[in-house]
Residue frames as qw, qx, qy, qz and C-alpha x, y, z in Angstrom:
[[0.000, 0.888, 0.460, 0.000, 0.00, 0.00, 0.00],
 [0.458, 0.506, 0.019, 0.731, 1.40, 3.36, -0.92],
 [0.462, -0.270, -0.268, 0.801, 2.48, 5.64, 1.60],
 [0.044, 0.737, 0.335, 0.586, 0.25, 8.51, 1.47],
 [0.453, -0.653, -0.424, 0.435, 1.64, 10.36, 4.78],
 [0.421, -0.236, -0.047, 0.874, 2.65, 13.10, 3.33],
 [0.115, -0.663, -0.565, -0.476, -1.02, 14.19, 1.63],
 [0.238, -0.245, -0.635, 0.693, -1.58, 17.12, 2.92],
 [0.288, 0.672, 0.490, -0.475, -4.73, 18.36, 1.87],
 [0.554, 0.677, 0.400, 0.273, -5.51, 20.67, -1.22],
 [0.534, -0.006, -0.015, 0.845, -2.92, 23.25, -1.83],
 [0.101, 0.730, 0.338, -0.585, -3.91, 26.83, -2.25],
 [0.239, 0.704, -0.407, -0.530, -2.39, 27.25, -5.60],
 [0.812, 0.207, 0.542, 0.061, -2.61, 24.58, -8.57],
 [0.160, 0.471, -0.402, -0.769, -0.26, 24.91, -11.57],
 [0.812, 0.354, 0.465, 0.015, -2.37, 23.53, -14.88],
 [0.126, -0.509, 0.678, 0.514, -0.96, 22.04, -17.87],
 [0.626, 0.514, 0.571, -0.132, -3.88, 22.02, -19.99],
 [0.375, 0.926, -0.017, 0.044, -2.83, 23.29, -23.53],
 [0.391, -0.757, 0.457, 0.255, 0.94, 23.42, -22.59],
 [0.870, 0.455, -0.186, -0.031, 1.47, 20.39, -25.48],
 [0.914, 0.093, -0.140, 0.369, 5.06, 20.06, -26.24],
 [0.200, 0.658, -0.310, 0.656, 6.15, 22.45, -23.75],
 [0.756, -0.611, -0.135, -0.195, 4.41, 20.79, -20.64],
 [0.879, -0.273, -0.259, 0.293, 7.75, 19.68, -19.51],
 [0.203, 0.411, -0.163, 0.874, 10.04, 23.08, -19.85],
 [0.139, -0.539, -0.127, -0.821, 7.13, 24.43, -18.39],
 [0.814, -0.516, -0.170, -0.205, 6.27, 22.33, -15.23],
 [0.747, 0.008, -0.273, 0.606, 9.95, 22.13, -14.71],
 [0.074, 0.483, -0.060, 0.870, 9.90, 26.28, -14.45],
 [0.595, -0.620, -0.203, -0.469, 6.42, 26.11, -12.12],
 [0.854, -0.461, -0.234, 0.052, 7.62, 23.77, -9.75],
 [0.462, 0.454, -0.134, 0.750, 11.23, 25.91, -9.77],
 [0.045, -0.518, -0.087, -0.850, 9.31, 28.91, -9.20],
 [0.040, 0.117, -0.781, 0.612, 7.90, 27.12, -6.09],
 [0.842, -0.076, -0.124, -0.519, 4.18, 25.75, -7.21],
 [0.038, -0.215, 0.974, -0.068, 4.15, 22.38, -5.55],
 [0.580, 0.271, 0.698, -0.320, 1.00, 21.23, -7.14],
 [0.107, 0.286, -0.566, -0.766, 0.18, 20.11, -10.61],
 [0.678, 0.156, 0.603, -0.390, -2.78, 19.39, -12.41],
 [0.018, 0.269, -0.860, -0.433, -2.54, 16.86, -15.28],
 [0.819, 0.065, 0.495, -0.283, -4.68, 14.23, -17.20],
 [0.608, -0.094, 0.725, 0.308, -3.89, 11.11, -19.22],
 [0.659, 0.463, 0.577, 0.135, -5.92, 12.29, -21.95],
 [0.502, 0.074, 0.420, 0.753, -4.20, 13.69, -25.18],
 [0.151, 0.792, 0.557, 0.200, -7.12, 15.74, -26.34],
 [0.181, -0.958, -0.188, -0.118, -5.47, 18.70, -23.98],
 [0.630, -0.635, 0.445, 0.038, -2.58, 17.26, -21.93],
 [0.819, 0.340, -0.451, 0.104, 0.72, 15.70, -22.35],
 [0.856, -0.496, -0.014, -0.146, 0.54, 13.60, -19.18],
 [0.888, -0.137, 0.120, 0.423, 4.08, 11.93, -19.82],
 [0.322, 0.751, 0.121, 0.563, 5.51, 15.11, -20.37],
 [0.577, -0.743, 0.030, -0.338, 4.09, 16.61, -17.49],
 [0.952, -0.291, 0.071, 0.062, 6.17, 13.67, -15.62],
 [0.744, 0.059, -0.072, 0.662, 9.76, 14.75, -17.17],
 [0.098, 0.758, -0.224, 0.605, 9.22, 18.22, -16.15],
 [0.795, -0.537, -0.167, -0.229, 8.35, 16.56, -12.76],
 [0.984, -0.078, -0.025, 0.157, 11.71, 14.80, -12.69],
 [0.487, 0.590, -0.066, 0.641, 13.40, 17.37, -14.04],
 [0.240, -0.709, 0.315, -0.583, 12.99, 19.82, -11.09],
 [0.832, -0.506, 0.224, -0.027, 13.32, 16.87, -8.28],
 [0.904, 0.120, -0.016, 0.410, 16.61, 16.64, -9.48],
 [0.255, 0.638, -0.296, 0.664, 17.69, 19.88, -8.38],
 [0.518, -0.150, -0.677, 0.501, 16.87, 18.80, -4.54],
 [0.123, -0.365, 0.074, -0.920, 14.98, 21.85, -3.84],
 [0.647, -0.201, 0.422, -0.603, 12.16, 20.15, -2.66],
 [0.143, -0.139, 0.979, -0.047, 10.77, 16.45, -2.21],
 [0.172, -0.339, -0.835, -0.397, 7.65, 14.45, -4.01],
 [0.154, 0.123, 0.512, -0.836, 4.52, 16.73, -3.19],
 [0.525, 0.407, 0.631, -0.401, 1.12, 17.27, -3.86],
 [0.033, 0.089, -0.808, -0.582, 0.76, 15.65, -7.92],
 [0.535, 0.238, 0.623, -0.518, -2.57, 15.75, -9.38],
 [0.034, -0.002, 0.835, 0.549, -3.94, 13.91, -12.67],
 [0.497, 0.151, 0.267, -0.812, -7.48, 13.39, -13.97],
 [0.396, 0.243, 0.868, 0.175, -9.49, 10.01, -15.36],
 [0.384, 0.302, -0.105, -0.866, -11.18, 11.84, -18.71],
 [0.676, 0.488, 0.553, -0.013, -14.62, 9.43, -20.08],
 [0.239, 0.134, 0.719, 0.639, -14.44, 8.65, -23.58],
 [0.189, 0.491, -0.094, -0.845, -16.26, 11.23, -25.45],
 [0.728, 0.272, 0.585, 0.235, -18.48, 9.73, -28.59],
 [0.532, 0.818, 0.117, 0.182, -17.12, 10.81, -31.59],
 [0.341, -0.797, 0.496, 0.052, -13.36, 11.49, -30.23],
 [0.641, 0.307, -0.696, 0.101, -10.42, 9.44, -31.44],
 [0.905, -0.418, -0.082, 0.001, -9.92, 6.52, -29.00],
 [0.779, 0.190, -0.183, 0.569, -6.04, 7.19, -29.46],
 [0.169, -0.697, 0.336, -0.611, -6.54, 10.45, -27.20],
 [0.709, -0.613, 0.112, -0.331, -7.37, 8.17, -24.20],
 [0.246, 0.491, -0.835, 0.041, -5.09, 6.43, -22.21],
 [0.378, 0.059, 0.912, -0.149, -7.21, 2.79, -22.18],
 [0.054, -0.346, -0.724, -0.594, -9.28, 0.86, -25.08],
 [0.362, 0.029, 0.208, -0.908, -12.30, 2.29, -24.97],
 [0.577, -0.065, -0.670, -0.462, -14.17, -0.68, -26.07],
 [0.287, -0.034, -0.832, 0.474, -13.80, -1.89, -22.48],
 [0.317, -0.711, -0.626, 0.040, -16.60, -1.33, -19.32],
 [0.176, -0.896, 0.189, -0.362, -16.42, 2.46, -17.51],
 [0.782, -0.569, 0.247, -0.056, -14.35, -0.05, -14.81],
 [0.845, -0.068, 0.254, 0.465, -11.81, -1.41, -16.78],
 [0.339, 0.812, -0.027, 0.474, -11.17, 1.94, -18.51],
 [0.394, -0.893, 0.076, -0.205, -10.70, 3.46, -14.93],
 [0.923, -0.294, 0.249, 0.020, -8.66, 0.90, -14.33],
 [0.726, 0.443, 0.073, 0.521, -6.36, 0.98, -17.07],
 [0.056, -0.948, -0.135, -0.282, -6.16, 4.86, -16.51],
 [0.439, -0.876, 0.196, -0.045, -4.87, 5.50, -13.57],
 [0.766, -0.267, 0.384, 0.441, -1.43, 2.90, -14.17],
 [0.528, 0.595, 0.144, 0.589, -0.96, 4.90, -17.18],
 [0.020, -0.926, -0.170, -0.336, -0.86, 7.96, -15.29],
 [0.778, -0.479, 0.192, 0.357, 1.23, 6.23, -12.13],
 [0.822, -0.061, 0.329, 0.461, 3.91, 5.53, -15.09],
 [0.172, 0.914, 0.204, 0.307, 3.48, 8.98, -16.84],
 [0.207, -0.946, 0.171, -0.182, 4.34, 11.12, -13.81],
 [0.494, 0.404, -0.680, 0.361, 6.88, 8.59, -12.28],
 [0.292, -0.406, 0.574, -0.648, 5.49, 8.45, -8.85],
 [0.099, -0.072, -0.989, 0.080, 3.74, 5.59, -7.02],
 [0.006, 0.625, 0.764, -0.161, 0.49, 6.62, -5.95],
 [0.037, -0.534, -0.243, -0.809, -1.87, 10.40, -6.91],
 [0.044, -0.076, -0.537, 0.839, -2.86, 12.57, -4.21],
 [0.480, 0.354, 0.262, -0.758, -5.92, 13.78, -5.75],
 [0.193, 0.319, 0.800, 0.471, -8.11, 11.53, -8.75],
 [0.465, 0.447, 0.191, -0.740, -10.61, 13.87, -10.46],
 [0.530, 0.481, 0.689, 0.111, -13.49, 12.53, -12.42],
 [0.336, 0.059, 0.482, 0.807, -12.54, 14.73, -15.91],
 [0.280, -0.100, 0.020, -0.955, -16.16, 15.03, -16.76],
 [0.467, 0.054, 0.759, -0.450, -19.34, 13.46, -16.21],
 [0.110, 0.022, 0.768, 0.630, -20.72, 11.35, -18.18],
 [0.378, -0.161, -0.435, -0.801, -24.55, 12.06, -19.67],
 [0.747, -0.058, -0.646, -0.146, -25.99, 9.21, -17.61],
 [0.175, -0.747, 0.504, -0.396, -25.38, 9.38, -13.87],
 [0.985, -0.133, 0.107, 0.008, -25.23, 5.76, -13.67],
 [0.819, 0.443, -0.109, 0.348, -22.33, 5.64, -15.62],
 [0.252, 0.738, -0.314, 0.541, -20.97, 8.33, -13.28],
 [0.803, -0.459, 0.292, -0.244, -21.79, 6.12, -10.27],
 [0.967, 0.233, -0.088, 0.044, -19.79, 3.78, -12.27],
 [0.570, 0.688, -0.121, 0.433, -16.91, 5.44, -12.55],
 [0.548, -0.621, 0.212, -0.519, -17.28, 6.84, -8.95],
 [0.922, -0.144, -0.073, -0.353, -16.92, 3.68, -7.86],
 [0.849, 0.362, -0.139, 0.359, -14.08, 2.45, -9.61],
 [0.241, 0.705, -0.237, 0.624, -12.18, 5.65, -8.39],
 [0.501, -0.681, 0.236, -0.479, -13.15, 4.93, -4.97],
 [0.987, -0.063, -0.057, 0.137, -11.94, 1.21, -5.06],
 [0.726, 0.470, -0.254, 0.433, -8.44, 2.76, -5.67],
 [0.286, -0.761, 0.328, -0.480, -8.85, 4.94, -2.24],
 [0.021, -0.959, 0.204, 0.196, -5.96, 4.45, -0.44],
 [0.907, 0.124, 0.257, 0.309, -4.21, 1.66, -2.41],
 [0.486, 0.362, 0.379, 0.699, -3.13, 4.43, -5.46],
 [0.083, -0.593, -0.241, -0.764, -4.88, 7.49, -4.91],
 [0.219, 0.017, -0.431, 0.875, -4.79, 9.73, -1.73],
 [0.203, 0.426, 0.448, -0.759, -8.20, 11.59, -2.38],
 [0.320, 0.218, 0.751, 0.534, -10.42, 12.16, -5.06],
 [0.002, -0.517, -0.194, 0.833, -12.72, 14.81, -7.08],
 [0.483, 0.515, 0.669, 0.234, -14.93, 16.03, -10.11],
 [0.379, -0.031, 0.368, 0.848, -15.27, 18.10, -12.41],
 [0.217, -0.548, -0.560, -0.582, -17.99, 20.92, -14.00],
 [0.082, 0.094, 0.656, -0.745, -19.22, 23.16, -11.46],
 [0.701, 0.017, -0.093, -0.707, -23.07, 23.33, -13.49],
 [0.617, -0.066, -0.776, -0.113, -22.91, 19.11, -12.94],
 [0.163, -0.197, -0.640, 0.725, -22.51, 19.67, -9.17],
 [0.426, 0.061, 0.046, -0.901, -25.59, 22.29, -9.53],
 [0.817, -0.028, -0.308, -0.487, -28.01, 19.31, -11.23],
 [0.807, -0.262, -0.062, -0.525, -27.45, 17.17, -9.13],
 [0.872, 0.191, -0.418, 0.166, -24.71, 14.89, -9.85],
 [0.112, 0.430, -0.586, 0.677, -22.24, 16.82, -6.61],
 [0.728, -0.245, 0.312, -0.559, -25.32, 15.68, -4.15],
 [0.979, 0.128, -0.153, -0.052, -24.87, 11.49, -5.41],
 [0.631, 0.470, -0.391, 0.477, -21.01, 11.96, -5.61],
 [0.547, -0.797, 0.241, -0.090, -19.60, 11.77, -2.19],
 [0.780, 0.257, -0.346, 0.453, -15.56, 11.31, -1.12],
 [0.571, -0.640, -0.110, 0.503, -13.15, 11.85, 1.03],
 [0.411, -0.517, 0.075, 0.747, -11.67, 14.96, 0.62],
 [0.576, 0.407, 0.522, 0.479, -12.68, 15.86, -3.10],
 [0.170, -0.286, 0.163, 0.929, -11.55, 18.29, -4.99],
 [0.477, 0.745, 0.465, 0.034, -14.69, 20.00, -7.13],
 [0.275, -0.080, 0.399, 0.871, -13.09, 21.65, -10.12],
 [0.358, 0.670, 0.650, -0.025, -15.28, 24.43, -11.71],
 [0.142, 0.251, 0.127, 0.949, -15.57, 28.30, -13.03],
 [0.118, -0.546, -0.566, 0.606, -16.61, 31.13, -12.11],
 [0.075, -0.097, -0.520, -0.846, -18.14, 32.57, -15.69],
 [0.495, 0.162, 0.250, -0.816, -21.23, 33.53, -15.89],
 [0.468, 0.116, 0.787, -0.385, -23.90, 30.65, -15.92],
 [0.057, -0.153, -0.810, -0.563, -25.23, 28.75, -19.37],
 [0.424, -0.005, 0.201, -0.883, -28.61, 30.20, -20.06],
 [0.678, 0.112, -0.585, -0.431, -29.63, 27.41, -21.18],
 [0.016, -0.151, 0.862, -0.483, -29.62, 25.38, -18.01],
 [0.334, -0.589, -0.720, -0.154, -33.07, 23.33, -17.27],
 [0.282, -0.495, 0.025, -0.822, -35.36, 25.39, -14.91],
 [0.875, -0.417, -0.122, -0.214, -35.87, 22.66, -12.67],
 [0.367, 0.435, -0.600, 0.562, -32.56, 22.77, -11.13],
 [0.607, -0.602, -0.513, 0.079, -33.04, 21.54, -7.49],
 [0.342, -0.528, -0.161, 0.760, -30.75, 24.71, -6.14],
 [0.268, 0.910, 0.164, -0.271, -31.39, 28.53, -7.54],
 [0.643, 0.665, 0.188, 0.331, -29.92, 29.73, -10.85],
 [0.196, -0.937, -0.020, 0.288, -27.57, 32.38, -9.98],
 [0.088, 0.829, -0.524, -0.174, -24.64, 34.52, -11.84],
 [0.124, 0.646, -0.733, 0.174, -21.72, 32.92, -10.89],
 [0.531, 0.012, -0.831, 0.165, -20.98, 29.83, -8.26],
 [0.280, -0.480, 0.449, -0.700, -22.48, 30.73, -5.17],
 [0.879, 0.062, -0.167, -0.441, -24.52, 27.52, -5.00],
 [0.758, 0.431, -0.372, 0.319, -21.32, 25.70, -5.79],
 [0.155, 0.411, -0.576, 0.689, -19.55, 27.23, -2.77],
 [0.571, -0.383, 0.356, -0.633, -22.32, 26.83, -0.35],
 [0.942, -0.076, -0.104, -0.309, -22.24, 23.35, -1.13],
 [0.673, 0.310, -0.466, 0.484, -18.52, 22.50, -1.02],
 [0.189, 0.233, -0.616, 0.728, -18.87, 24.31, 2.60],
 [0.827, -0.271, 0.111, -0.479, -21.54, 22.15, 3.67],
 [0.992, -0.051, -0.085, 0.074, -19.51, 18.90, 2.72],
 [0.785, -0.509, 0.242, 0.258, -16.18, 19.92, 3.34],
 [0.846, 0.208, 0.443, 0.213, -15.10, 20.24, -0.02],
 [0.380, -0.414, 0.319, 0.763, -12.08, 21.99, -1.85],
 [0.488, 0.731, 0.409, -0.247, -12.79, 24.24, -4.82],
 [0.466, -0.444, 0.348, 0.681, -11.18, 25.11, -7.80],
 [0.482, 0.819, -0.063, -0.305, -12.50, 27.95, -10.25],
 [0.535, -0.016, 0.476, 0.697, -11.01, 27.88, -13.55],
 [0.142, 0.698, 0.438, 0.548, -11.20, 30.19, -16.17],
 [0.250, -0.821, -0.305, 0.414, -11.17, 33.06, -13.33],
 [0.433, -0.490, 0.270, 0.707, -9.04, 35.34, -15.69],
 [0.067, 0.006, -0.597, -0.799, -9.50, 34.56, -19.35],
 [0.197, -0.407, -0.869, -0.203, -13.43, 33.82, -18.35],
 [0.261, -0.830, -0.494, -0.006, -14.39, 36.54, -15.83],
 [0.510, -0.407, -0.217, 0.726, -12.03, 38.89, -15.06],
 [0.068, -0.439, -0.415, -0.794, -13.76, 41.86, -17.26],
 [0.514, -0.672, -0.505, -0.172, -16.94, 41.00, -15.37],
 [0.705, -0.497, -0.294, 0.412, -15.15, 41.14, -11.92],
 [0.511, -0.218, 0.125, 0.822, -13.48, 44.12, -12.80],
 [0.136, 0.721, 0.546, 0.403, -16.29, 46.27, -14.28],
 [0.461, -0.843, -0.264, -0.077, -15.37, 48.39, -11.19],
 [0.498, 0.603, -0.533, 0.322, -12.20, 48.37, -11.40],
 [0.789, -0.570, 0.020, -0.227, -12.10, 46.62, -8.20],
 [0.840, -0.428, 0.050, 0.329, -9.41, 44.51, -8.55],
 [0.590, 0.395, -0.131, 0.692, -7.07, 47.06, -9.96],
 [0.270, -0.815, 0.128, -0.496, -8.13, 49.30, -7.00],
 [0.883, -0.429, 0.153, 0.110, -7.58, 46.14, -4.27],
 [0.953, -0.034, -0.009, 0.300, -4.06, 45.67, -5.82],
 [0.064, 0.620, -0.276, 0.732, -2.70, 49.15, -6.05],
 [0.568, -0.727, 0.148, -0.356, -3.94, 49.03, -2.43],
 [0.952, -0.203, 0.174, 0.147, -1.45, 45.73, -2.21],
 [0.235, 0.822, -0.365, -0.368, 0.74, 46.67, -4.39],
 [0.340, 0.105, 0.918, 0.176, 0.06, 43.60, -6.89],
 [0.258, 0.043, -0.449, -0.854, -1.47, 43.97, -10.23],
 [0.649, 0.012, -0.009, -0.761, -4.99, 43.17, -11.01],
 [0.705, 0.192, -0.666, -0.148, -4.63, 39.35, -11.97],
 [0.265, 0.303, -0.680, 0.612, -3.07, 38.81, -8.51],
 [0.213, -0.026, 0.470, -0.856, -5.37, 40.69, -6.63],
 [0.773, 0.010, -0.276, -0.571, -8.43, 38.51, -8.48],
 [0.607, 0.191, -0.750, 0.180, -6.86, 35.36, -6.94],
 [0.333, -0.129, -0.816, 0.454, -6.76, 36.28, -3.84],
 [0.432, -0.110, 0.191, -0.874, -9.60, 37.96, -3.28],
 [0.809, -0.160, -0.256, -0.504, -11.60, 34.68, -4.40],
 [0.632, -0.269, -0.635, -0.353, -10.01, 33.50, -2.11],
 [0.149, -0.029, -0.599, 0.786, -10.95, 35.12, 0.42],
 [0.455, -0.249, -0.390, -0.761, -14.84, 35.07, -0.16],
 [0.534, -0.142, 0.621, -0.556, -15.14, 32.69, 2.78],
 [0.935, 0.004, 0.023, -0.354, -17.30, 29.39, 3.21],
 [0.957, -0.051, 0.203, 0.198, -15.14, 26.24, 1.57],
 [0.376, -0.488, 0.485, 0.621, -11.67, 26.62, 1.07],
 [0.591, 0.771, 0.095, -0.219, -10.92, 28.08, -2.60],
 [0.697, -0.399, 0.322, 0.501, -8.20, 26.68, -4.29],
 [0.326, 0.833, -0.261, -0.364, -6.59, 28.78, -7.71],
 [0.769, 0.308, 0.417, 0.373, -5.76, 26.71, -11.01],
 [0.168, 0.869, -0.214, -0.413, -2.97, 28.98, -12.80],
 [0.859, 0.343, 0.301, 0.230, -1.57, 28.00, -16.38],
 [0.104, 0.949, -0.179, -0.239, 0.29, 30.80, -16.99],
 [0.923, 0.325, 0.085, 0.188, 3.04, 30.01, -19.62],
 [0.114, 0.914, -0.295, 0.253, 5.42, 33.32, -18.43],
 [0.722, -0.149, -0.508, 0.446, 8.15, 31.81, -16.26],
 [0.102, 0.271, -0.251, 0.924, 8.61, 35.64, -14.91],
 [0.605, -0.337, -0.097, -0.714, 4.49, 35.60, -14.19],
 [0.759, 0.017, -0.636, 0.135, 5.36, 32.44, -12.32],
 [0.403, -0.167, -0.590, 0.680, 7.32, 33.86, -9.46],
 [0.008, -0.202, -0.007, -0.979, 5.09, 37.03, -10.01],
 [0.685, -0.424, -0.415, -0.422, 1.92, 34.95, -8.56],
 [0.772, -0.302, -0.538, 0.149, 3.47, 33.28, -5.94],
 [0.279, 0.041, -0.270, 0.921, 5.42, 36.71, -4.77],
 [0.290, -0.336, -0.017, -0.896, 2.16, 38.53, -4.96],
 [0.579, -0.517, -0.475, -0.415, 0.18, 36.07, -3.03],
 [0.732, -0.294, -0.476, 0.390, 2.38, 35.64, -0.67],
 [0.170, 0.243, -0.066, 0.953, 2.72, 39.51, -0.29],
 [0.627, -0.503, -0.377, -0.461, -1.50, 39.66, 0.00],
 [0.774, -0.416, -0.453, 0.150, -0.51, 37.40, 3.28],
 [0.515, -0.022, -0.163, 0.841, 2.01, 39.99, 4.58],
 [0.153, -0.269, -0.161, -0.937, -0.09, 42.93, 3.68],
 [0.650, -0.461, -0.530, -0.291, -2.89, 41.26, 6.08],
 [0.540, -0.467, -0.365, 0.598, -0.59, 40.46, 9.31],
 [0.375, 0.126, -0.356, 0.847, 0.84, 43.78, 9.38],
 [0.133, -0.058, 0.186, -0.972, -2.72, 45.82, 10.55],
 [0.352, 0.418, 0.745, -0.383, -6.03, 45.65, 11.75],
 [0.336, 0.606, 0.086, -0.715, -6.79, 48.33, 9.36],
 [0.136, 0.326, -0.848, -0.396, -4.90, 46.44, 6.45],
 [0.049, 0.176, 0.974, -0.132, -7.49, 43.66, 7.01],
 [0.215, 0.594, 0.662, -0.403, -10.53, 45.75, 7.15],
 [0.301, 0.616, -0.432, -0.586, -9.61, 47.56, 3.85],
 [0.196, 0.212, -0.909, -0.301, -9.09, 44.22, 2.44],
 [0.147, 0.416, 0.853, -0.279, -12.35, 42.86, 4.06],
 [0.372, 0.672, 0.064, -0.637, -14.19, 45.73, 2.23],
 [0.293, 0.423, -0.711, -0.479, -12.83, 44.72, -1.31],
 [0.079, -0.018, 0.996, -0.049, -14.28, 41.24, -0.41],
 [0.263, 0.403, 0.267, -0.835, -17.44, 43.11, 0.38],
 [0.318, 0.579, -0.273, -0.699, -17.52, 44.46, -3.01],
 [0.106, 0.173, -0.932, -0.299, -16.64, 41.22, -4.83],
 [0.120, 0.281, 0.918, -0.251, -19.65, 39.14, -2.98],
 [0.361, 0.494, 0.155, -0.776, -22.09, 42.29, -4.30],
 [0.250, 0.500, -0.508, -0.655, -20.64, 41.38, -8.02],
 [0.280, 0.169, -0.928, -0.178, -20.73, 37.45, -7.73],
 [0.174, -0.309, -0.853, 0.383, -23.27, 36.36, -4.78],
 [0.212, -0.673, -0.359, -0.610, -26.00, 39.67, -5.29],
 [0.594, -0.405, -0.529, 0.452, -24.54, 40.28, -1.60],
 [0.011, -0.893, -0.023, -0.449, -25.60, 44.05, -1.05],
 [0.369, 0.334, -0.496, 0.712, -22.83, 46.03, 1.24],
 [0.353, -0.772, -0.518, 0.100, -24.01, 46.90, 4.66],
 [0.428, -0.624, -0.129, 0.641, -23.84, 50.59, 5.45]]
């Protein structure tokens, strides 16, 4: 059984290496440099290069800086009408033996022995099939896989995040404004953004991770110039100062997926959040200036009117 003592929970910061292709390894070698010690990956080709991903891995644990940390990957369902030569297992097989196949591809990808976090890619059409899967993923808890999670924050809205229970899971989603096209019988209210989504991950415990918080909303969020006002107040550009504000919205921890391909914007996230955290201790007032900006967000995303 794999040693999973060093799992410590969901990071605050996730680099992805969706899109990244035949740079994934330069470029996860640079992140994990720059001092991201989380990565998120999956087996399938369609986005990812998984075994890539796995020599940038190698590449930076060979400078000794730091020591095997928190490594995530995702199981993506087969898709009809997709080549079968994106996935890594036949697809002719059951939703179980795919899973199955999966995850040893992914082991042998990254190089490591066991995944901290599995996330279900997406869901399939069928929520049987996503019980199925579910399943499978949960057999692997804690043989191979540390913890486990899903994808789609409008699946979690209909229904499928209420069936899907785990330890610890990670719910990957966004924070874009809402498909109008959603049924009207939704068992939780329609709203903007994710608020729904959050109130439910802090009922069950459960780690979030917007995506898309930049190239997907950061106009919106910024209609006010909020976060270029919050980060002059930090002194940390706007991009920054969207991060951590969400997360600092309260309820369920909020964790940030960054892809950024700059190596310079690299250290320039992880300096500015970690500045945000400085710029808190040093005052009460610092805190209640920054607790206002939060304020303001929750008006933009959550229809939370300011008091006063």
């Amino acid at each position: 059984m794999a040693d999973h003592s060093r799992f410590q929970g969901i990071p605050n910061i996730i680099y992805g290496t969706a899109f990244k292709f035949d740079k994934s390894a330069s470029l996860v070698e640079a992140a994990l440099n720059a001092g991201f010690r989380a990565i998120d990956t999956a087996g399938s080709k369609s986005a990812y290069r998984e075994a890539l991903v796995g020599e940038g891995i190698a590449a930076a644990l060979a400078n000794g800086t730091f020591k095997r940390n928190e490594l995530y990957t995702k199981f993506s369902p087969f898709k009809q009408g997709k080549d079968p030569a994106l996935y890594p297992y036949n697809t002719t097989k059951t939703i179980t033996e795919q899973v199955a196949q999966s995850v040893p591809s992914s082991l042998a990808n990254l190089g490591i022995d066991y995944i901290d976090c599995l996330v279900l890619h997406s869901l399939y059409a069928d929520i049987q099939d996503t019980l199925t899967a579910w399943r499978a993923m949960e057999a692997l808890v804690p043989s191979k896989v540390a913890s486990l999670g899903l994808v789609a924050a409008q699946d979690m809205r209909s229904g499928h995040g209420q069936t899907l229970r785990g330890a610890e899971p990670l719910h990957s989603g966004h924070c874009r404004q809402a498909n109008p096209n959603f049924p009207s019988d939704l068992p939780l209210p329609l709203v903007t953004f994710d608020r729904d989504v959050r109130g439910y991950c802090q009922q069950h415990g459960i780690a979030y991770a917007p995506w898309g918080l930049l190239w997907g909303s950061l106009d919106v969020l910024d209609a006010e110039q909020l976060m270029t006002i919050a980060g002059r107040g930090v002194g940390i550009d706007k991009h920054i100062a969207c991060f951590a504000l969400m997360q600092s919205v309260g309820g369920c921890q909020i964790t940030i997926l960054c892809g950024t391909t700059n190596e310079g914007r690299m250290h320039e996230t992880l300096g500015g959040l970690a500045k945000m955290q400085k710029y808190l201790a040093e005052s009460e007032t610092n805190r209640e200036t920054w607790s206002g900006y939060v304020d303001s967000l929750k008006v933009v995303i959550d229809g939370i009117q300011k008091m006063g």
